[in-house]
C-alpha positions, 0 to 999 in steps of 0.5 A: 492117131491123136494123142490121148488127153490123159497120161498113163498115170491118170489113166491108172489112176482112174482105174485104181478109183474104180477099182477101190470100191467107186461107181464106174459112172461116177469115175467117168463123170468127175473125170469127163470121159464116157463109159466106152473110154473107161473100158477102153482103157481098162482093156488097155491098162488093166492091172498095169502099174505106173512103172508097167505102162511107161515101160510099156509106151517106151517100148511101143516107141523103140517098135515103131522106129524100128519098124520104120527103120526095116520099111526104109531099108527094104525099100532101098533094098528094092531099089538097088535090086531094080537097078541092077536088074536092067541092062545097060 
């Protein structure tokens, strides 16, 4: 998945614009991004503080290395049962 253009900040920032009285429209145009990304990201971030979304990235990446962990240690688990399931 490509990396976002935006940080979290920028991302809530705009959020904040949109929410302190702006036209959606016009957050979307000085900042260059459509309508869809906006929501995209209202939907993702909504409500969320600065703290709260880098709380929330941190997360996802300690999650991510875990889940890998569990794949690569089911996967030597797996291994080892083969091995030791064939006759010598």
């Amino acid at each position: 998945m490509r990396p976002s253009r935006f940080t979290e900040e920028q991302i809530i920032g705009m959020l904040k614009e949109q929410e302190a009285g702006a036209a959606t429209a016009d957050v979307c145009r000085k900042h260059g991004i459509s309508s869809a990304t906006f929501y995209k990201f209202k939907a993702k971030c909504g409500g969320m503080d600065v703290s709260d979304a880098r709380r929330l990235r941190t997360l996802e990446d300690e999650n991510a290395r875990l889940k890998k962990l569990l794949a690569e240690q089911m996967l030597d688990n797996a291994i080892l049962k083969d091995v030791a399931a064939k006759k010598w």
